[in-house]
C-alpha positions in Angstrom: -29.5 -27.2 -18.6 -26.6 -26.0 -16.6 -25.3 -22.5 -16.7 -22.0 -23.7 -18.3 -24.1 -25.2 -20.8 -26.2 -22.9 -22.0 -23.2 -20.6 -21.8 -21.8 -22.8 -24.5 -24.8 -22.8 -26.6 -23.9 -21.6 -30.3 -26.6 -18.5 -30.5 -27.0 -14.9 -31.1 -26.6 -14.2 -27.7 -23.0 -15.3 -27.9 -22.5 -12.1 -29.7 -23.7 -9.5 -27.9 -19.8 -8.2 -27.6 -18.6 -8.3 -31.0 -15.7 -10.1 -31.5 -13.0 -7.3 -32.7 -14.3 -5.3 -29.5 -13.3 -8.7 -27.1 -10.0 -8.7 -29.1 -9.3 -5.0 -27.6 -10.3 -5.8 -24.4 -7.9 -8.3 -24.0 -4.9 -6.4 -25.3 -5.9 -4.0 -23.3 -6.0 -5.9 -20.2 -2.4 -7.7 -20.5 -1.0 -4.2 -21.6 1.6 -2.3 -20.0 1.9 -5.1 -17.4 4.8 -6.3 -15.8 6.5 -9.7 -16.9 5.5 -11.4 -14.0 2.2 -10.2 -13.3 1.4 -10.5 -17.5 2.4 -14.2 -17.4 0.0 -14.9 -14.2 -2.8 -13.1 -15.7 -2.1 -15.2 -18.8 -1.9 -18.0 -17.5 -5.1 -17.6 -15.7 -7.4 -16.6 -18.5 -5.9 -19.6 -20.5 -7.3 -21.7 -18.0 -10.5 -20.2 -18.1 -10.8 -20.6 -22.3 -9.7 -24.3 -21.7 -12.6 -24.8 -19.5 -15.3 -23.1 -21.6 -13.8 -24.8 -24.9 -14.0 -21.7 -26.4 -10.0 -22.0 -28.5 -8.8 -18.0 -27.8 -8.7 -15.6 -25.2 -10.6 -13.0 -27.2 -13.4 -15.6 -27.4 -13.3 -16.3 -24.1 -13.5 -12.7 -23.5 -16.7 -12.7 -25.8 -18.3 -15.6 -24.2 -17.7 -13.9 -20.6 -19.2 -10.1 -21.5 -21.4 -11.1 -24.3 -24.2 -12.7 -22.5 -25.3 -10.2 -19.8 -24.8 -9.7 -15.9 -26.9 -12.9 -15.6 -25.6 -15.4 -17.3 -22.0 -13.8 -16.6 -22.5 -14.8 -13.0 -23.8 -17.9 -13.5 -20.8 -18.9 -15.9 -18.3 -17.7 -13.3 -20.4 -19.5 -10.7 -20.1 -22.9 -12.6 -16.5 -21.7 -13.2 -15.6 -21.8 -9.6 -17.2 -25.1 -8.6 -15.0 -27.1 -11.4 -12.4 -25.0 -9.6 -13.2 -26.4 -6.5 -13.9 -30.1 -7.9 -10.7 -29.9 -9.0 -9.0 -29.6 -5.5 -6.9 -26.2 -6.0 -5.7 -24.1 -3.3 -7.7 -21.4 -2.3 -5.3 -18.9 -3.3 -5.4 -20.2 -6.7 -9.3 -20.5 -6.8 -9.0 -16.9 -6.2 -6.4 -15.6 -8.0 -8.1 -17.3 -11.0 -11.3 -15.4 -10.3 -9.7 -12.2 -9.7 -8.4 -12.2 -13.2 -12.1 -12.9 -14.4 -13.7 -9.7 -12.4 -10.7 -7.5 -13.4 -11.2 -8.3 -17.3 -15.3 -7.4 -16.8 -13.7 -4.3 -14.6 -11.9 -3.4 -17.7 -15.1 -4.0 -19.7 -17.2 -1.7 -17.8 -14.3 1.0 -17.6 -14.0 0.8 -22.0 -18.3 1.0 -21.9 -18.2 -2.2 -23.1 -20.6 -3.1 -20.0 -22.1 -1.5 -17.6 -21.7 -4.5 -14.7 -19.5 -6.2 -13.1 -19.1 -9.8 -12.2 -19.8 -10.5 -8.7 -18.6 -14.2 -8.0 -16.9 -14.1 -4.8 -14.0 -16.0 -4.1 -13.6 -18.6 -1.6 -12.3 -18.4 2.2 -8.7 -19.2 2.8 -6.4 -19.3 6.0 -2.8 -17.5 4.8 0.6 -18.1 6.3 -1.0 -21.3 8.2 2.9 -21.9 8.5 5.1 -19.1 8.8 8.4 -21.2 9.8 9.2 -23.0 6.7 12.7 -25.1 7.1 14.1 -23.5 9.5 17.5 -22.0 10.0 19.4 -25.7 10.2 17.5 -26.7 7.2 18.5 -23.8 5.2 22.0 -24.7 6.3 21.6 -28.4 5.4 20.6 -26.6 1.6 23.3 -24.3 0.9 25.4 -27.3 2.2 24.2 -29.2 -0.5 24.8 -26.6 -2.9 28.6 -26.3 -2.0 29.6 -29.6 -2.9 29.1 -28.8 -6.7 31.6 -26.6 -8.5 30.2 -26.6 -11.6 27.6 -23.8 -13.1 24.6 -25.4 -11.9 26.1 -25.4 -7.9 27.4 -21.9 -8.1 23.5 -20.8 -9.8 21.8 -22.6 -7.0 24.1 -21.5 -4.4 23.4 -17.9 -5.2 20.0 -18.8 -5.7 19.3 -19.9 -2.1 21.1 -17.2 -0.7 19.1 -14.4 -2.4 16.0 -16.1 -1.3 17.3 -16.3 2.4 19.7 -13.6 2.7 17.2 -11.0 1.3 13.8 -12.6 1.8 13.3 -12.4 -1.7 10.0 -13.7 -3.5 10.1 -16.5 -6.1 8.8 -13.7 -8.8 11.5 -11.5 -7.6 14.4 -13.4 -8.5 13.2 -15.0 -11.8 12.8 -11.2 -12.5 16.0 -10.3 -11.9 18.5 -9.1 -15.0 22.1 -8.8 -14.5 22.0 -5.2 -15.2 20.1 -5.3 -11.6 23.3 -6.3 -9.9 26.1 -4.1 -9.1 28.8 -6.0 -7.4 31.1 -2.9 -6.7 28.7 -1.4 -5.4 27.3 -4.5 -3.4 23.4 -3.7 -4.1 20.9 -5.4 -5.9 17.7 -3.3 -7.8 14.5 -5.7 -6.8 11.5 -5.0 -8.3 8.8 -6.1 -5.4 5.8 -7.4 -5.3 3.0 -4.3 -6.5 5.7 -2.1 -7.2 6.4 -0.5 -10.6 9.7 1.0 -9.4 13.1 -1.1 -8.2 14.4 -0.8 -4.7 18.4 -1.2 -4.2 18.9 -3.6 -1.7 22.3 -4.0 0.1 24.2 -7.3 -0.3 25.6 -9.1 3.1 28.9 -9.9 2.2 27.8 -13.6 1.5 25.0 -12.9 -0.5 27.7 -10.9 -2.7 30.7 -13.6 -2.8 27.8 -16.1 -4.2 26.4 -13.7 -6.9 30.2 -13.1 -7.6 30.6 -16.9 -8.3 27.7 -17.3 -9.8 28.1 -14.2 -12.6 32.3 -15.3 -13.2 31.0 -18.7 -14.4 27.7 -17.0 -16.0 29.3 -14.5 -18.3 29.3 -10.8 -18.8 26.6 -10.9 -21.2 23.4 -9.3 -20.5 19.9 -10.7 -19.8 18.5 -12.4 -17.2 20.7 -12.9 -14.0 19.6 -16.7 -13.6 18.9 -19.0 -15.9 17.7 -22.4 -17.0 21.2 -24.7 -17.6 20.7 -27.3 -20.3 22.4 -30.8 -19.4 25.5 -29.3 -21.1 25.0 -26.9 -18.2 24.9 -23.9 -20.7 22.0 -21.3 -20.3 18.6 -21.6 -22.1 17.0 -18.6 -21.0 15.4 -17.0 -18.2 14.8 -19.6 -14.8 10.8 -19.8 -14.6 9.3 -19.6 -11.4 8.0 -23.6 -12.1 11.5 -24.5 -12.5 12.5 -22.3 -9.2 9.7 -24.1 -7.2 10.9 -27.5 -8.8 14.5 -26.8 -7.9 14.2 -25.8 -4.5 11.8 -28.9 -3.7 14.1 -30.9 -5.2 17.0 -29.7 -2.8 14.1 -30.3 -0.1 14.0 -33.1 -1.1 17.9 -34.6 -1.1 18.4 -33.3 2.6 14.8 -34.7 4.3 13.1 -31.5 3.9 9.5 -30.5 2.5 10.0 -26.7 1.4 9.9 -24.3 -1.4 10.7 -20.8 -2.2 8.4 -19.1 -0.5 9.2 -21.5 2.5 12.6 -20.2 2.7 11.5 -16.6 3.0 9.2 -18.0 5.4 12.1 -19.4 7.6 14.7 -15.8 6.6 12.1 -13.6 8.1 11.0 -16.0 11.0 15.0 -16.1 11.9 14.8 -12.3 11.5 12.7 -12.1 14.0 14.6 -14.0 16.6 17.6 -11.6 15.5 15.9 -8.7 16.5 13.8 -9.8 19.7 10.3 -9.2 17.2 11.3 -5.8 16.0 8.3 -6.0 13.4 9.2 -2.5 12.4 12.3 -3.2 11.5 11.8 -7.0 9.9 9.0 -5.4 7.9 12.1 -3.1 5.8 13.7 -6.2 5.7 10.8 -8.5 4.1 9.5 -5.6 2.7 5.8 -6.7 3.3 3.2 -3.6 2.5 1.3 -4.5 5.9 2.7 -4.4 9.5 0.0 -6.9 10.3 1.4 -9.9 8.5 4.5 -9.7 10.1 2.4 -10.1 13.6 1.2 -13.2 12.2 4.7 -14.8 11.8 5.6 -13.3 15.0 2.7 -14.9 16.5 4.2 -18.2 15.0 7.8 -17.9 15.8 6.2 -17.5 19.5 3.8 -20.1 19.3 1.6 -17.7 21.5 -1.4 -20.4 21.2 0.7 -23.4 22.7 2.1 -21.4 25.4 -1.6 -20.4 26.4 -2.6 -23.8 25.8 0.0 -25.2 28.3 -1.3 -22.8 31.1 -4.8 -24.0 30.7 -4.0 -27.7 30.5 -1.8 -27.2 34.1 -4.2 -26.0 35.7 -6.0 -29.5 36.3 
C-alpha cells in the first residue's frame, strides 16, 4: 500500500492530533497575515485537502501532524510526486510545499510536535528570462490602452503604467487602496514584497496623469484603487491577481506579444538598466529587490554576456 494510502486509512492513528488542537493550528497559521500572503497560503493548503480528500483544512492539518515524523514524510513525499505528475512549475511545486513545512513549523513551535517535515522541494532555474516585452512592446500596450476612453481603458492604462513605471509586482498593485495614493502629493504607499510596512514611492509625471484618469472616472469612494469592472463597466470589487495576469496576457495577446505582469517588470528594470549604464545599486532602489545579486542576473541578461563569449569562441576557427 502506498504512503498516500495508508495515510487515508480511517484508524486511530488518524487521531493522534486531536481535532480542536488541528483547528488552532490552522487559525493560528493564517493569522495576522497579510491579504496577499493569507490568500497564497490559503490557497495552497486548499490544494493540499483536495488531494488527501480529507473536506477541511483543520483535517488536513490533522491528517498531516497526526500520524508521526514518518508517515508525515512519506505523505508529503507522495504529495510532491502528484505535484510533479501534474506538470506545475517549480516555483509552485515549491511554494506548495513551503506552506506544508511552515504549518508542521508552527506545530512544533505550539508543542504540538516535536518534528518537522523534511520534504525538500524541487530544483528550479529563476529569471531564465529577465527581458520580458521589451521597451517597444510595452509601448505597443499602453498604445492599446489609449484608444479606449471608457473606465475599463483609463483602469488598464494606469494599470500598465504602475507595473512599468514603478516596477511594481502583480501582488503589489491588486494591494493597493486608494487611501495609498496621494495625487498632490505625487507618491504612492507600496506595501512590498516581505515587508509589513509601506514605502512612498514618487510618481513620474505619467505615472500620475494615468492614476489621475483613472481615480476621476473611478470615484472618490474608498477601497481598493483598482478594480474588477462588470460588463456595465461598474466596479465589483478588488482586481485579483488571476484577473491582473488574465488582463495583461490578454493585451499580450491583441498586439503579438506573450507576456504578463511580472514580464513587464521584467522589461521596466531591464530598460532601467540600459538607462543607467548597469548601475545595479541604483536599479536595485528602483526594483526594490532585497538582493543585489538578482539584479546581476538581469544585468547578465540585458548583456547577453554568454552570447558575446560564445561569439569569440566560435571565431576563433
Amino acid at each position: 500500500m502506498d504512503s498516500f494510502a495508508l495515510a487515508r486509512q480511517d484508524s486511530p492513528a488518524a487521531l493522534n492530533l486531536p481535532s480542536s488542537q488541528a483547528s488552532r493550528l490552522v487559525e493560528a497559521f493564517l493569522a495576522g497575515r497579510k491579504r496577499t500572503t493569507l490568500a497564497a497560503y490559503r490557497q495552497d493548503l486548499l490544494a493540499f485537502t483536495v488531494w488527501t480528500g480529507a473536506g477541511t483544512l483543520d483535517a488536513a492539518a490533522q491528517l498531516l501532524l497526526g500520524r508521526g515524523h514518518g508517515e508525515a514524510n512519506a505523505l508529503g513525499l507522495a504529495y510532491r510526486a502528484h505535484l510533479l505528475e501534474l506538470g506545475l512549475a517549480p516555483a509552485t511545486v515549491n511554494r506548495r510545499l513551503a506552506a506544508l513545512r511552515s504549518l508542521v513549523t508552527l506545530g512544533r513551535v505550539l508543542g504540538l510536535v516535536s518534528w518537522g517535515l523534511d520534504v525538500e522541494g524541487v530544483r528550479s532555474q529563476a529569471y531564465r528570462d529577465t527581458r520580458g516585452p521589451g521597451l517597444e512592446g510595452v509601448r505597443d500596450l499602453v498604445e492599446l490602452t489609449r484608444q479606449r476612453v471608457d473606465r475599463k481603458g483609463l483602469r488598464d492604462q494606469a494599470l500598465l503604467r504602475v507595473l512599468w513605471d514603478l516596477a511594481l509586482r502583480r501582488g503589489e498593485v491588486v494591494a493597493l487602496d486608494l487611501e495609498d495614493l496621494d495625487l498632490q502629493a505625487g507618491t504612492l504607499a507600496v506595501q512590498g514584497k516581505g515587508k509589513w510596512e509601506k514605502s512612498r514611492l514618487t510618481l513620474p509625471k505619467p505615472t500620475r496623469q494615468a492614476l489621475a484618469a483613472w481615480v476621476e472616472a473611478r470615484g472618490r469612494e474608498p477601497g481598493p484603487l483598482f478594480c474588477n469592472l462588470d460588463r456595465a463597466g461598474k466596479g465589483s470589487g478588488r482586481l485579483t491577481g488571476t484577473s491582473l495576469y488574465r488582463l495583461v496576457k490578454e493585451l499580450g495577446r491583441r498586439v503579438g506579444l506573450e507576456t504578463r505582469p511580472h514580464g513587464v517588470r521584467h522589461a521596466a528594470i531591464t530598460h532601467a538598466l540600459d538607462q543607467t549604464n548597469g548601475n545595479v545599486r541604483t536599479v536595485q532602489r528602483f526594483s526594490r529587490h532585497a538582493d543585489p545579486r538578482t539584479l546581476g542576473r538581469y544585468d547578465d541578461s540585458r548583456q547577453d554576456l554568454a552570447g558575446k563569449v560564445s561569439r569569440l569562441v566560435a571565431g576563433a576557427i
